[in-house]
VOSEZA-615692 format. One record per residue (C-alpha): z, y, x; residue number from 1. Coordinates in steps of 0.5 Angstrom, whole numbers. Layout:
# residues N
> Z; Y; X; NUM
...
END
This chain:
# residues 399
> -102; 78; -67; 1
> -109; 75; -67; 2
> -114; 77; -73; 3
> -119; 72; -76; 4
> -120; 65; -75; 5
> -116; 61; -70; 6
> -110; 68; -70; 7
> -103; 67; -71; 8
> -97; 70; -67; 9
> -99; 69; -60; 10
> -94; 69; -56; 11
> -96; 74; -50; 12
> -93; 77; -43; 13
> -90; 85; -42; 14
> -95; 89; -39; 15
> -95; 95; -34; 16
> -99; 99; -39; 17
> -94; 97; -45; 18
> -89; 100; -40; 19
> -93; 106; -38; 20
> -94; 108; -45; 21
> -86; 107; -47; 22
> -84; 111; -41; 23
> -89; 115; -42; 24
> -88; 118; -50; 25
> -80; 119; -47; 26
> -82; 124; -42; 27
> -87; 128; -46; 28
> -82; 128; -51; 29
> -77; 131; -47; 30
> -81; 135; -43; 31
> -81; 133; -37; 32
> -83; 136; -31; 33
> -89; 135; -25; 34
> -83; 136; -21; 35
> -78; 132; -24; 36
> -82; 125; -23; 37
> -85; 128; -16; 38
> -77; 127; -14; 39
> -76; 120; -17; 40
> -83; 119; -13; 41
> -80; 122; -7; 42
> -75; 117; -7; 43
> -78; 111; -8; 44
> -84; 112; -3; 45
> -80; 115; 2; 46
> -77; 108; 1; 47
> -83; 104; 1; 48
> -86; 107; 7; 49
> -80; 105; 12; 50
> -79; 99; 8; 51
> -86; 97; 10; 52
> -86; 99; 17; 53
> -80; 95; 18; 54
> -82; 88; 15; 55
> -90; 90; 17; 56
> -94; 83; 18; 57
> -100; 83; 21; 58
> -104; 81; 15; 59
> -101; 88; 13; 60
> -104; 91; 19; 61
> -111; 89; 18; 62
> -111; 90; 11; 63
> -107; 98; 12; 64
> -113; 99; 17; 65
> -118; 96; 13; 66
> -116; 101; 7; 67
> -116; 107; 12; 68
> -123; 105; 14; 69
> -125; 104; 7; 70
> -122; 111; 6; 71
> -125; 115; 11; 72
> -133; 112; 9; 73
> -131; 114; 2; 74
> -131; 108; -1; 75
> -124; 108; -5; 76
> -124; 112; -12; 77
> -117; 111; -13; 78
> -112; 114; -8; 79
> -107; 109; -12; 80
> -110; 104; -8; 81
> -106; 106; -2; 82
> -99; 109; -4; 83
> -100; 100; -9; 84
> -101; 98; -2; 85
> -96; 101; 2; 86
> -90; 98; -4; 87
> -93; 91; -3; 88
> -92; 90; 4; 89
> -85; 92; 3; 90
> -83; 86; 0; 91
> -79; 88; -5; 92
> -83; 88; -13; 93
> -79; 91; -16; 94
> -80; 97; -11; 95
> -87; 96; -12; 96
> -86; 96; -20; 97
> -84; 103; -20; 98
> -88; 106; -15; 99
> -93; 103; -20; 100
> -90; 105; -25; 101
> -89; 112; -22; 102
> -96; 113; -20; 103
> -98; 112; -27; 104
> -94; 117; -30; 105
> -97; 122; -26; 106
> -103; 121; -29; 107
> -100; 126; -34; 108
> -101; 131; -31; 109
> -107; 129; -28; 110
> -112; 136; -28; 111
> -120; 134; -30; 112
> -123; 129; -25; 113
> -128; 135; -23; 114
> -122; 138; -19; 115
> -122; 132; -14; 116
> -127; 135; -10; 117
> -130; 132; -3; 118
> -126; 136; 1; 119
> -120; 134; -4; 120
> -120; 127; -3; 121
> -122; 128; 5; 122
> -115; 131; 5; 123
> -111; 125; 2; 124
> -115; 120; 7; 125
> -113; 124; 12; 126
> -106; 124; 10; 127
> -106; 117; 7; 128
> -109; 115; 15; 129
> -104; 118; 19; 130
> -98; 114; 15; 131
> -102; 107; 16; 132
> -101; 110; 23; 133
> -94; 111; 24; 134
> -93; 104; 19; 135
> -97; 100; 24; 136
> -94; 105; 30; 137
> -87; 101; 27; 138
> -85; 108; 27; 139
> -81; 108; 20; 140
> -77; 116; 21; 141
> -84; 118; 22; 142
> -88; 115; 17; 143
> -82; 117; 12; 144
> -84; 124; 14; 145
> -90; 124; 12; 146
> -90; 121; 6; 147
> -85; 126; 5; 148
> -90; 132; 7; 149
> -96; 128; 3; 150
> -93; 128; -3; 151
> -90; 134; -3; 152
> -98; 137; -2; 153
> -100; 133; -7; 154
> -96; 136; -12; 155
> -97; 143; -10; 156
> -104; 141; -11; 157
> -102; 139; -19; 158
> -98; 144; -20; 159
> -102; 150; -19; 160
> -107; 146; -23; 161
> -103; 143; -29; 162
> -106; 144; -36; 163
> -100; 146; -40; 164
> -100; 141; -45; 165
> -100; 133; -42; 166
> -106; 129; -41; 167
> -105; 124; -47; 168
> -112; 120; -46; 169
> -109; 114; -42; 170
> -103; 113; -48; 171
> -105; 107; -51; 172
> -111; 105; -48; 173
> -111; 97; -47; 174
> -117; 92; -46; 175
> -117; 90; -53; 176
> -123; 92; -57; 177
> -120; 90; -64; 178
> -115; 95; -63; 179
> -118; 101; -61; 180
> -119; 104; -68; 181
> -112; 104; -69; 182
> -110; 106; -62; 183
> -114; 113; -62; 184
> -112; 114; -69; 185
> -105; 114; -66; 186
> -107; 117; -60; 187
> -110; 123; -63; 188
> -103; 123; -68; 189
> -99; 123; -61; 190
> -103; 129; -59; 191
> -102; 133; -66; 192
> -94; 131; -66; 193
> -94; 134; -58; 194
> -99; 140; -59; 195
> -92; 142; -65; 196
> -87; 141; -62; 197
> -85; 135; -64; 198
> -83; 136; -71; 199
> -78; 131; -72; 200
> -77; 129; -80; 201
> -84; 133; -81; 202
> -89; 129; -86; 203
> -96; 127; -82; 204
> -99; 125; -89; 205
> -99; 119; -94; 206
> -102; 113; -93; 207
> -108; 114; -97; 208
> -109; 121; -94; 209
> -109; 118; -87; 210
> -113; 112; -89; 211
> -119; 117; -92; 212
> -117; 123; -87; 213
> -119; 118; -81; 214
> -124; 114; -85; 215
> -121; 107; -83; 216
> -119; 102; -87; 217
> -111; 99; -88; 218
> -112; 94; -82; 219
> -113; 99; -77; 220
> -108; 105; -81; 221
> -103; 98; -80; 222
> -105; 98; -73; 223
> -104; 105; -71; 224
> -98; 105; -75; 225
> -95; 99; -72; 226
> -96; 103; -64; 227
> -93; 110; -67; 228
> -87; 106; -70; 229
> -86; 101; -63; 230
> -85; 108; -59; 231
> -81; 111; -64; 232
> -86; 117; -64; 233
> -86; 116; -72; 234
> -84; 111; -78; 235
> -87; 109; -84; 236
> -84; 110; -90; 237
> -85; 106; -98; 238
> -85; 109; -105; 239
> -84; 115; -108; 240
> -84; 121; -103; 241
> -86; 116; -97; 242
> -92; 117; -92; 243
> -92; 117; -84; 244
> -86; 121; -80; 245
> -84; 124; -75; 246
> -79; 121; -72; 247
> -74; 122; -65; 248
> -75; 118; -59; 249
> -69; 116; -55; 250
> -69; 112; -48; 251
> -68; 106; -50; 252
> -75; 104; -52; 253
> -77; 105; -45; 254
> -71; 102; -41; 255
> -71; 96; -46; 256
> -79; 96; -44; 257
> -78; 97; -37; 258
> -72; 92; -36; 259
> -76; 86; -41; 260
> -82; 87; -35; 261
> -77; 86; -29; 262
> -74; 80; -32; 263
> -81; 77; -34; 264
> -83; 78; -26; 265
> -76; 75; -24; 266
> -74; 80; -20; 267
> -67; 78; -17; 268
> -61; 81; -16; 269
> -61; 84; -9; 270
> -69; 87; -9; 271
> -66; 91; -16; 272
> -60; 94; -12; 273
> -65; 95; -7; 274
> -69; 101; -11; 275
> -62; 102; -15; 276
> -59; 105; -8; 277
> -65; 108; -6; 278
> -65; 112; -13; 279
> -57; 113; -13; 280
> -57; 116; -6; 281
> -61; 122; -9; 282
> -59; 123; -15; 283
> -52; 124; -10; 284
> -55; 128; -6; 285
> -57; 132; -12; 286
> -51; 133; -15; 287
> -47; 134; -9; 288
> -52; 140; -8; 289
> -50; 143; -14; 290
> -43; 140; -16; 291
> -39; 146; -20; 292
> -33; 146; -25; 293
> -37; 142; -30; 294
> -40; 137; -26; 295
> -33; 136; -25; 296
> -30; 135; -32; 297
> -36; 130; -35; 298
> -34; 126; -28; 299
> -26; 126; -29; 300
> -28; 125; -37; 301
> -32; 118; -34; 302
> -26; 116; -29; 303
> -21; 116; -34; 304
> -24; 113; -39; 305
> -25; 107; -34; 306
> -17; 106; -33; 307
> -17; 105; -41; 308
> -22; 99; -41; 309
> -21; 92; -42; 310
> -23; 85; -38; 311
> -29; 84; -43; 312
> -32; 91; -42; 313
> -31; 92; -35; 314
> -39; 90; -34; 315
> -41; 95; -39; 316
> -36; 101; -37; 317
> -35; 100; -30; 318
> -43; 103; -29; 319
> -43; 108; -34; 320
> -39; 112; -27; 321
> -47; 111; -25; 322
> -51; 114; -30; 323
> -46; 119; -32; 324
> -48; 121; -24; 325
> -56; 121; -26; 326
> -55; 125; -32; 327
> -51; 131; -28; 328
> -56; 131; -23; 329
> -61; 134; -27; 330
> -68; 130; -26; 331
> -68; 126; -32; 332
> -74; 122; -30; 333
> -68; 119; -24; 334
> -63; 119; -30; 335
> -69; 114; -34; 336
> -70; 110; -28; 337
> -61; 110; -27; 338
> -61; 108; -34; 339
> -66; 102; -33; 340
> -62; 99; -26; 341
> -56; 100; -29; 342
> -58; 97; -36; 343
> -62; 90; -32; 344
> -56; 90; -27; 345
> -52; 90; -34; 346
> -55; 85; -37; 347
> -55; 80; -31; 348
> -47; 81; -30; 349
> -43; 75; -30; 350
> -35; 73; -26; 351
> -37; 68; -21; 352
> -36; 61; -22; 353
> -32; 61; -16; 354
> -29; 67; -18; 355
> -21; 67; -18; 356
> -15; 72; -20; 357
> -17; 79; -24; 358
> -24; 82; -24; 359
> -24; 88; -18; 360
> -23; 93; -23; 361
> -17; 97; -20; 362
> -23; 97; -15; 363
> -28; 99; -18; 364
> -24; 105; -20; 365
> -21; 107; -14; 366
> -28; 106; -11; 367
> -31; 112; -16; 368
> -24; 116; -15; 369
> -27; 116; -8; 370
> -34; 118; -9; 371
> -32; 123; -13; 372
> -27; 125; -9; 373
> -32; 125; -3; 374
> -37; 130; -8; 375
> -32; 135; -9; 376
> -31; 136; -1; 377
> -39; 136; -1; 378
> -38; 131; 4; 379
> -45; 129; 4; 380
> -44; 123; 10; 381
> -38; 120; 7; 382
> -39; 120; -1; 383
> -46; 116; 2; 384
> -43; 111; 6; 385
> -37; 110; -1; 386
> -43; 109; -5; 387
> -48; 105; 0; 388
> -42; 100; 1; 389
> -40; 99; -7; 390
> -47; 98; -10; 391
> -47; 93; -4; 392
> -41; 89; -7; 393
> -43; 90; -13; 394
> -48; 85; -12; 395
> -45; 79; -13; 396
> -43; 80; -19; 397
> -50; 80; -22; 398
> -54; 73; -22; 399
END
């Protein structure tokens, strides 16, 4: 909505910023750890550096290169610029999109800018260098690595150095000069709800009290309002015994925010069960490491409800298999992002025009049984490859 002369409802395009936001008010919500999305940022950027060596051109060779020696001569403030670089030139945008989306969700936990001393900074140059190396070299093990081992010192230098409350400064920022009032004011409400615990149900005040408390007007309250209740951070209640609330933020905020994002850019099908296989693998990998008795049951408990579906459900129930997974791993960050793949993934179901007989779901079901199977006998290698091969056929069902 535009204010003034010549405003009216304009119709706009989802932002990165928009999502960032969304995803980030969810995380900090849940408490999120450093270490939860540094995993969710190993497993997409481990992906991206062998993806980028893989399907290097030599326009990417020089601009690596160019990047490198710009990094040496000190002239790159943002060390982003590098793990952004990387993500394009594996060709596929929603890969980039996350790991945009992931950097950004770092900033989070981000210590002072003072922290980044020159030695600092030096460091990351040197090792973002010998990744471009190993990507220009066409060594796509050995780049993988290193992205590994430089992401992991990255985040050991955060962890040591991480203010025991989240950074919020970044939350709400836009570009918009008229909505800045009303964007403080809901920032500086976030970081009060926050520093609380997240009272849910706790009332922030009434709309008076909150117009004189912040001195602004109902325009800029209405703004601020508008953001929290958007997030789901707080909602506004009318009449006796009304004023501003706190309220519980669920995932699907996020999820929807992140899934209008890919479908504005148009991402197709095969790119996006790129990343869902990148994140799938881990969070395989995480839960064969830790599978126990109740693991077990919440899996079993999924594949039963799956044999009493029917046709019309099946392109709802036959992913909950999927995020049930991620929710057992124990990374919620992963389990987000499984949520938003399988969401997107979901959406774009549709039977074939060219599709005759039944849908796969006796498949599907035996496929699942398989895996799980697979996971008890913590055969790592053989619950991959069941996996790698159904999220493959799970392509053509999506448009």
């Amino acid at each position: 909505m535009r204010r003034g002369p010549g405003g009216g409802l304009i119709v706009g395009s989802p932002s990165v910023d928009s999502v960032t936001d969304a995803l980030m008010v969810y995380l900090v919500f849940i408490k999120a750890s450093l270490a939860e999305v540094y995993e969710a940022r190993l497993a997409v950027e481990e992906a991206a550096a062998e993806l980028a060596t893989m399907n290097l051109s030599e326009d990417g060779m020089l601009r690596l290169r160019d990047l490198a020696a710009r990094e040496r001569a000190g002239e790159v403030f943002d060390h982003r610029e590098f793990h952004a670089l990387a993500a394009r030139l594996t060709r596929n945008p929603a890969l980039e999109f996350f790991v945009d989306l992931l950097n950004r969700v770092t900033l989070l936990y981000h210590p002072e800018s003072r922290e980044f001393t020159p030695t600092v900074l030096l460091s990351s140059a040197d090792a973002h260098a010998k990744i471009i190396e190993s990507i220009v070299g066409g060594n796509a093990s050995r780049a993988r690595d290193r992205m590994r081992q430089h992401l992991e010192a990255e985040a050991d230098f955060l962890s040591s150095r991480t203010p025991s409350q989240p950074q919020l400064g970044t939350v709400f920022a836009t570009n918009s000069e008229s909505n800045k009032l009303g964007e403080n004011v809901a920032r500086q409400l976030f970081a009060e709800i926050t520093d609380a615990g997240w009272p849910v149900g706790e009332s922030l005040g009434s709309q008076p009290g909150l117009m004189v408390r912040f001195d602004i007007g109902r325009a800029a309250l209405r703004e601020a309002v508008r953001v929290l209740e958007h997030h789901q951070i707080a909602r506004m209640r009318r009449g006796p015994g009304g004023g501003l609330f706190v309220t519980e933020p669920t995932a699907e905020a996020a999820t929807v925010a992140i899934a209008m994002n890919l479908d504005r850019q148009g991402i197709k099908p095969v790119h996006l069960f790129e990343v869902r296989q990148i994140v799938e693998m881990t969070v395989l990998d995480k839960v064969i490491a830790q599978f126990d008795d109740e693991i077990s049951e919440k899996l079993h408990a999924v594949l039963e409800a799956e044999h009493k579906m029917s046709r019309s459900e099946f392109a709802v129930v036959g992913h909950d298999f999927h995020t049930a997974l991620a929710e057992v791993s124990g990374n919620r960050v992963l389990a987000l992002l499984t949520d938003v793949l399988v969401f997107v993934s979901r959406s774009h179901g549709a039977v074939p025009e060219d599709a005759v007989g039944p849908l796969p779901t006796e498949e599907v079901m035996h496929t699942h049984h398989a895996i799980v199977s697979a996971i008890a006998a913590r055969d790592a290698d053989l619950a991959r490859h069941r996996m790698r091969r159904h999220l493959g056929a799970l392509v053509r069902w999506v448009r």
